[in-house]
C-alpha positions as CSV (number, residue, x, y, z in Angstrom):
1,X,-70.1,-11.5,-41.3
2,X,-71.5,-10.8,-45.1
3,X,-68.7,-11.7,-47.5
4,X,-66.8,-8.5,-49.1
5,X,-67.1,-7.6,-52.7
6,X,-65.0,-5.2,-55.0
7,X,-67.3,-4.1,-57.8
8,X,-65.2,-3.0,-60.8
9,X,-66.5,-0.7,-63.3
10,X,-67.2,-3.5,-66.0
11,X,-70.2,-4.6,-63.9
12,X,-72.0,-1.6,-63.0
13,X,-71.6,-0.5,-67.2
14,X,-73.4,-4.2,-67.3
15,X,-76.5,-3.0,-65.9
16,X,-77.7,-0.5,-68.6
17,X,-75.5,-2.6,-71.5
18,X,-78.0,-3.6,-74.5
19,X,-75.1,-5.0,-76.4
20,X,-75.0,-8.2,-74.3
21,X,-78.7,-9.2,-73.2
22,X,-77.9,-12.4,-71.2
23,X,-74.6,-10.0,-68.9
24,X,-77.2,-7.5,-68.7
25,X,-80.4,-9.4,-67.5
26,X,-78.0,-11.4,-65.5
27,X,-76.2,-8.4,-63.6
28,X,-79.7,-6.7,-62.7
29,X,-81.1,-9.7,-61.6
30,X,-78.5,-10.1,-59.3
31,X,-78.0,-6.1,-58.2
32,X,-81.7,-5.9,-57.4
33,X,-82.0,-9.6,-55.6
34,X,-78.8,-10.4,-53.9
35,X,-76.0,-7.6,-53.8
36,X,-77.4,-6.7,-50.2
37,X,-76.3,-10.4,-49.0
38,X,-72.9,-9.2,-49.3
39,X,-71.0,-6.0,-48.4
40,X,-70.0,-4.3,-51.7
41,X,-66.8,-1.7,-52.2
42,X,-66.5,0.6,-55.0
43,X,-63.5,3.0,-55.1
44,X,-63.2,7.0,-56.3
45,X,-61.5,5.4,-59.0
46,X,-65.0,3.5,-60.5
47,X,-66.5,7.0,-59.7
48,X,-64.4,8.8,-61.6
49,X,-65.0,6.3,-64.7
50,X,-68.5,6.4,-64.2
51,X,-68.2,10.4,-64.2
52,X,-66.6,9.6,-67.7
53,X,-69.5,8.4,-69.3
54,X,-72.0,10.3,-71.3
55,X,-75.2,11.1,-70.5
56,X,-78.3,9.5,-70.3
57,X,-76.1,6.3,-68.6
58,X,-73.8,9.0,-66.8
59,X,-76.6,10.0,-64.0
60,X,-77.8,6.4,-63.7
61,X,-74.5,4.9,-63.0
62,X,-73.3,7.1,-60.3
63,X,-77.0,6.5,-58.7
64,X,-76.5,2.7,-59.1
65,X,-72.9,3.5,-56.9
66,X,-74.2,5.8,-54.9
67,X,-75.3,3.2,-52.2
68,X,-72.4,1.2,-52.2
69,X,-69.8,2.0,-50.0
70,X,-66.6,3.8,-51.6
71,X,-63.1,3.0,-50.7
72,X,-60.6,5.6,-51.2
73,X,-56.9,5.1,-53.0
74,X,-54.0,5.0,-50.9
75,X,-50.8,5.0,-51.8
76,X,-50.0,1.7,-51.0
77,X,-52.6,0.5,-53.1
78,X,-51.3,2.4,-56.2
79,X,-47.8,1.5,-55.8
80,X,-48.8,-2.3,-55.3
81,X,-50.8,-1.4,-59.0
82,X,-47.2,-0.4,-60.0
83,X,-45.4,-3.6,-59.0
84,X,-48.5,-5.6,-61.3
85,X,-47.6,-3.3,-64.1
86,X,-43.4,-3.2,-63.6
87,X,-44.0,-7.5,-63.5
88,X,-46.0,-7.8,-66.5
89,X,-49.1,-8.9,-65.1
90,X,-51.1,-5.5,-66.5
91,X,-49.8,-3.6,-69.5
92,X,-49.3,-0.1,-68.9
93,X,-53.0,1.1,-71.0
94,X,-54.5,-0.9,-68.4
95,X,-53.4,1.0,-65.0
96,X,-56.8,1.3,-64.3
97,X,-57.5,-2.1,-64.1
98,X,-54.4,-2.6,-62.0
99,X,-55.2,-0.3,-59.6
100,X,-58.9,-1.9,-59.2
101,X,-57.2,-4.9,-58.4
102,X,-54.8,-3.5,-56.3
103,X,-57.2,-1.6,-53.9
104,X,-59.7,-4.7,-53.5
105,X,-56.1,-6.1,-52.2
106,X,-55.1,-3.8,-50.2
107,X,-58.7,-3.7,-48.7
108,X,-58.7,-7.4,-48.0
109,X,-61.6,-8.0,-50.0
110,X,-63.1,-11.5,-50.4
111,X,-64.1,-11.0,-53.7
112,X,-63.3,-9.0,-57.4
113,X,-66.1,-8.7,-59.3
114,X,-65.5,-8.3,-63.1
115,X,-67.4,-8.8,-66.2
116,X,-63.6,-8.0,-67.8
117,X,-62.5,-11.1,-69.8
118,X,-59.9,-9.7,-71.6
119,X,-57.3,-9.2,-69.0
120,X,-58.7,-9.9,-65.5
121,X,-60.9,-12.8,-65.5
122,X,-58.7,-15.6,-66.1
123,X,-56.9,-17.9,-64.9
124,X,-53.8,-17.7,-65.8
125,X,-53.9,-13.4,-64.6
126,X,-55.7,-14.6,-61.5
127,X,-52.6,-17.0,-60.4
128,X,-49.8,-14.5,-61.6
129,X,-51.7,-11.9,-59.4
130,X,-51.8,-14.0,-56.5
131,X,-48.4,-15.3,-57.0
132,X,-47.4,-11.5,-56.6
133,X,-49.7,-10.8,-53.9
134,X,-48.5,-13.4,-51.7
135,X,-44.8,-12.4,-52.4
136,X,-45.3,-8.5,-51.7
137,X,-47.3,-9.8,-48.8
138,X,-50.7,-8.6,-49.5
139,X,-53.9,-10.5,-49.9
140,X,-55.2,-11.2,-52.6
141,X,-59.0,-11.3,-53.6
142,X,-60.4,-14.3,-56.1
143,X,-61.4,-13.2,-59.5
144,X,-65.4,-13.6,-60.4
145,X,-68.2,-12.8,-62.9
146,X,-71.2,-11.6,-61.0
147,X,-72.9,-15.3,-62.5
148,X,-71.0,-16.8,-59.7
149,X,-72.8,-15.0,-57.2
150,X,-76.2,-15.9,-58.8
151,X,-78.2,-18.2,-56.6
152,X,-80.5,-19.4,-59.3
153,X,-81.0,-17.9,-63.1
């Protein structure tokens, strides 16, 4: 069985990013090499940010997703997003983020896949999250860069 990947919206906007050469070389290399070794989850919700973005990336985005398997938001999933954000562990301007999180949980994914440094790939959000997680009784995914699927740069 392929392992399961949550791609948040942070590494699709990687492909076509020319403000960071080395995330964006990085992130095709790997989209166009290896993403079909594993089996890869978007959500409406990265649809809807995608849908968001302005033309020329807009179009080239959603055909990037279009592929990839997209998981729908249930209720449990946002509520769970709620508990991250009534605890601290999100702030409020980042439900979005939450609920990424909280729907690769809910989906049992391996795997979170994130170029977003600022408040998801850490450490020390990564244990609080699955501190949570374990306590509400949910699984919860490991935090990654898309380098950490790389076999060889």
């Amino acid at each position: 069985m392929k392992i399961s990947l949550y791609l948040e919206t942070s590494v699709i906007g990687a492909y076509l990013d020319n403000g960071d050469a080395f995330r964006r070389d990085l992130t095709i290399r790997w989209w166009e090499h290896e993403l079909d070794e594993y089996r890869s989850f978007s959500s409406t919700l990265v649809r809807r940010e995608l849908e968001r973005v302005a033309e020329p990336h807009r179009s080239s985005y959603l055909r990037l997703v279009a592929p990839i398997e997209e998981l729908d938001i249930p209720e449990e999933a946002a509520i769970l997003a709620e508990g991250y954000i009534d605890r601290g562990i999100f702030h409020r301007r980042f439900t979005a983020d939450a609920l990424h999180f909280a729907l690769a949980s809910f989906y049992k994914l391996d795997y979170f896949v994130t170029w977003n440094f600022g408040h998801i790939a850490n450490v020390r959000k990564q244990a609080r999250l699955k501190l949570f997680n374990t306590a509400a009784g949910f699984f919860s995914p490991t935090i990654i860069t898309p380098e950490f699927l790389v076999h060889s740069i």
